[in-house]
N, C-alpha and C positions, 0 to 999 in steps of 0.2 A: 191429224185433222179429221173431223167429224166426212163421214160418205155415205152417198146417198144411193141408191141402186136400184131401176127401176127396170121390169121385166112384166110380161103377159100383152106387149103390143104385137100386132099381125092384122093380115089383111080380115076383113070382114064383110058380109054383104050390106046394103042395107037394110036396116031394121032388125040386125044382128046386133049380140052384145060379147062386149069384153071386160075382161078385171085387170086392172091395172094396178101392179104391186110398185113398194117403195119400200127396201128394208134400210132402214139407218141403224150406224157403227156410233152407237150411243145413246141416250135415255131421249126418247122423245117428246116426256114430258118436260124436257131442259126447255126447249123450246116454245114459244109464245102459240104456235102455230104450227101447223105442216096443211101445206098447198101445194095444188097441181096447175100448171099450167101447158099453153099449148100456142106452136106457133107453125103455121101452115105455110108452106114456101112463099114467098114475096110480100107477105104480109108481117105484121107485129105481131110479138107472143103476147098472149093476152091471160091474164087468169080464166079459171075455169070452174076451183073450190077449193074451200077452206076449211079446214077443221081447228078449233082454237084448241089451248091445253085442256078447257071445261068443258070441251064437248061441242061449242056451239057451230055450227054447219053454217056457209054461205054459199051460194051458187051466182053462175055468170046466168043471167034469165034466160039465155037459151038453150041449157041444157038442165033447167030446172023441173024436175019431174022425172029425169031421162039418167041423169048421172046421180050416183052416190057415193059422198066419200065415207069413210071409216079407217078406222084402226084399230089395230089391238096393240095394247101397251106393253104386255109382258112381252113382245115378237117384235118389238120396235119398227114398225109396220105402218105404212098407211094403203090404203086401197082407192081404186078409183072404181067403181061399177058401172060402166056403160052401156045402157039397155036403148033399143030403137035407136040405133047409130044413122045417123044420114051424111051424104058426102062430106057434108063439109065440115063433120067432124074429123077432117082428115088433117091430121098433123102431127107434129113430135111434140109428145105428151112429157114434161118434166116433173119432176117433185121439187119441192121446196122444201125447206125450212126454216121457219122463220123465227129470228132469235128474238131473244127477252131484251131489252131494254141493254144499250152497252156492248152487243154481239153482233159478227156478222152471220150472213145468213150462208145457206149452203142450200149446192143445186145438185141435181143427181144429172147424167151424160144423157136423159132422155131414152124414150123409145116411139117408135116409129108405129102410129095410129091409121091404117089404110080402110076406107070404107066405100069400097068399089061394087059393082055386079062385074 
């Protein structure tokens, strides 16, 4: 089974940044997509960003300007960049990936996004 593996979450101050890695066990251009999402205790997880196979970038508008996704293809890899963190970017941050047409999709166990003083 394809796995997703996400590491570089910890606490931060605000207006502090962090990288948020995703390494998948397989070609991640297989996939339509790879996206991160996040879900902060008592609330819904909600997307965050999206990188498609072509490159093309979406963001959730409020962390547009602030986060950046990426990847590198040959590392089967994607990144999250979060620069100017505020609370309430506080949540367990997942990876995605999102299959092609006919697939299911796969999640990584998350990692724990804290943006405290």
């Amino acid at each position: 089974q394809v796995q997703l593996v996400e590491s570089g979450g910890g606490l931060v101050q605000p207006g502090g940044s962090l990288r948020l890695s995703c390494a998948l066990t397989g070609t991640i251009l297989s996939f339509n997509a790879m996206a991160w999402y996040r879900q902060a205790p008592g609330k819904q997880r909600e997307w965050v960003a999206r990188i498609f196979s072509g490159g093309v970038t979406g963001y959730l508008d409020s962390v547009k300007g602030r986060f950046t996704i990426s990847r590198d293809n040959a590392k089967n890899t994607v990144y999250l960049q979060m620069n100017s963190l505020k609370p309430e970017d506080t949540a367990v941050y997942s990876c995605r990936a999102e299959s092609r047409w006919g697939q299911q999709d796969y999640w990584g166990q998350g990692t724990q996004v804290t943006v405290s003083s």
